[in-house]
N, C-alpha and C positions, 0 to 999 in steps of 0.2 A: 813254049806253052806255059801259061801262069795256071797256079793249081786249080785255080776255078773250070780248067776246062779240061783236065783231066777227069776220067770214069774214077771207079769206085776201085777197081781193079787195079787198076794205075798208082790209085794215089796210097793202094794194098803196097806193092810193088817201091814205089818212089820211097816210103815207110822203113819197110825193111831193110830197103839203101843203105840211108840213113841209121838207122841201128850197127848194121853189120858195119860201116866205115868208123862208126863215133866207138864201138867195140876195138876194133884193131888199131885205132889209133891211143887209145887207153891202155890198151895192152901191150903196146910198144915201149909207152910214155916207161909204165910200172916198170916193164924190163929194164929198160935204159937207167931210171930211176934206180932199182935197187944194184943192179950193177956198181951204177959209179958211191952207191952207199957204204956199197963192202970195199970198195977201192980206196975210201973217204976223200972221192974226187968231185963232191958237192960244194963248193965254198957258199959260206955263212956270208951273207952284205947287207947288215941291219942299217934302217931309213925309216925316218917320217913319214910312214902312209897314210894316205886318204882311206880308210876304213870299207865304208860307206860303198866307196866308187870301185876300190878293188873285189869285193864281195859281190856289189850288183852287176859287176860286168861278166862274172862265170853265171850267175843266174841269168842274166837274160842269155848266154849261151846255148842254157841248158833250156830252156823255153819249150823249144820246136821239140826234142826229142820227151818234155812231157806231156805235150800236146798229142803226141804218136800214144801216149797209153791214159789220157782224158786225168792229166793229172794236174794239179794247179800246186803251183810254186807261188808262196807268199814272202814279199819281201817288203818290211818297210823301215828302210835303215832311218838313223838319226842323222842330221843335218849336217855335226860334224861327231867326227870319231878316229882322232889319229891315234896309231900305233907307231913300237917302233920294233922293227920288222924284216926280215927278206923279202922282197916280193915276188920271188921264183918260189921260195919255201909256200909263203899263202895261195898263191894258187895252186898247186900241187897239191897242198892240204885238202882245200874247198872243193879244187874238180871231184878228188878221191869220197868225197864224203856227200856232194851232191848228187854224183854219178851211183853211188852206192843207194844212199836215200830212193833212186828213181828206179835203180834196179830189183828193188825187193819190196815195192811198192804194187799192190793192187791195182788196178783201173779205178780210176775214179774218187781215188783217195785225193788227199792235202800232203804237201810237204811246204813246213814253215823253214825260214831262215832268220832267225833273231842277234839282233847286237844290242846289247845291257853295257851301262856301265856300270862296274861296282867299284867302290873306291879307285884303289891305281890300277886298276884292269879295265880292258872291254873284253867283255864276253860271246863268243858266237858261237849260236845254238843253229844246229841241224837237227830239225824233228820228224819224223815221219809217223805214218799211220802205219805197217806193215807190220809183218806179224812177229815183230819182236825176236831179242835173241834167248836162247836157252840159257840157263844159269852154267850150263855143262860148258858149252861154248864162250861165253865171255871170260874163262878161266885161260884160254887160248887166243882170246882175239886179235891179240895184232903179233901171233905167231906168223912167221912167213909160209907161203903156202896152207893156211889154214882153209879151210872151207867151213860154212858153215850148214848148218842142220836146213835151213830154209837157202831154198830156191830162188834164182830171179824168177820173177812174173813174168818176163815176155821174151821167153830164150835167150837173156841178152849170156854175153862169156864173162868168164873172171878168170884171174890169175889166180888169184890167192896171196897178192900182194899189196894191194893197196890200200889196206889198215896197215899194213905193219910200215910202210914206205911215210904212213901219215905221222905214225908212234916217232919214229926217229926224225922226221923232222922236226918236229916240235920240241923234241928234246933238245933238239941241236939249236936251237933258239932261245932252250932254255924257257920254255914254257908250258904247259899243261893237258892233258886231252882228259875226259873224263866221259864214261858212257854209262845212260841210264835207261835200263831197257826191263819190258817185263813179257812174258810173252803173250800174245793176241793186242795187244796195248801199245805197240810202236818204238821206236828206238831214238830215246836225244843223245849226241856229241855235241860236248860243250869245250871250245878249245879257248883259254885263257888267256889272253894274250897284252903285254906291257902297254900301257900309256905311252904317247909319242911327244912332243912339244904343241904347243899351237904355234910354231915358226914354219909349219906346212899352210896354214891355211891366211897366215900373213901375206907370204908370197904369193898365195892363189891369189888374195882378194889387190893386193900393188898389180898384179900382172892383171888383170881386171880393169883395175882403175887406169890404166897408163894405154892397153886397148881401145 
């Protein structure tokens, strides 16, 4: 059955599926993640990424499960934007910080995804509309196990690990997270991240031409 021909009840049902599986599989990931952190059995494998294409492929991911709470994910990267990078570490960052954005997010709000470049950085911003974090709480935030004063919106679960699994990645990269939030007025993470070469998007465009 394609979802046009499921009831109302069903596609209630199909919904929460979805939630509850994208839930436990997050909640494994964090596990798994902070485990092998305290072990320091994460290895670091910095590379020339595609920016743009690593960032839009957890967004459109995340798609279907903002669609479940009538949310819209804005993404409009720059054409080119290399880093240099782990690409275990950047998704692991972005799911944690998209997933989060989506979790504490109203119905019917915006969640922005932005990449700036400012001198030798490109910058990527996770914005949301929700209801912000306490001044009390951001003194703690990417404590492990932290929870914070505000709720998910649509029963989704949390560990209480996936800020702090995001903090030590970054670190471990050697690069930056920064959070600005106020409360009723919505929360940005801005995670800082090195310039790569354009010798990534040489080879895309030879491997292009020779196709």
């Amino acid at each position: 059955l394609t979802n046009e021909n499921l009831t109302e009840e069903q596609r209630e049902y199909l919904g929460k599926i979805h939630q509850i599986v994208a839930d436990g599989l997050s909640m494994i990931r964090n596990l798994l993640d902070n485990r092998r952190l305290e072990d320091q059995g994460i290895d670091h494998s910095p590379e020339n990424l595609n920016l743009s294409q690593t960032v839009g492929s957890l967004v459109k991911n995340y798609r279907t499960l903002a669609v479940k709470k009538k949310i819209q994910i804005h993404f409009e990267p720059p054409a080119q934007a290399v880093v240099l990078a782990d690409k275990m570490y950047l998704n692991r960052i972005f799911e944690n910080l998209i997933s989060n954005a989506l979790k504490f997010s109203p119905e019917g709000k915006n969640i922005f995804v932005l990449i700036e470049e400012v001198g030798d950085k490109f910058l990527v911003k996770v914005k949301d509309e929700g209801p912000g974090i306490t001044k009390e709480d951001q003194k703690n935030l990417y404590r492990k196990f932290q929870r914070l004063s505000a709720r998910p919106t649509g029963g989704e679960s949390s560990t209480g690990l996936g800020l702090s699994i995001v903090k030590a990645l970054v670190e471990k990269m050697g690069s930056e997270i920064v959070c600005e939030s106020e409360e009723g007025a919505g929360t940005t993470f801005t995670v800082k991240l090195d310039k790569g070469t354009g010798e990534l998007f040489k080879k895309e465009n030879q491997k292009i031409a020779i196709n």
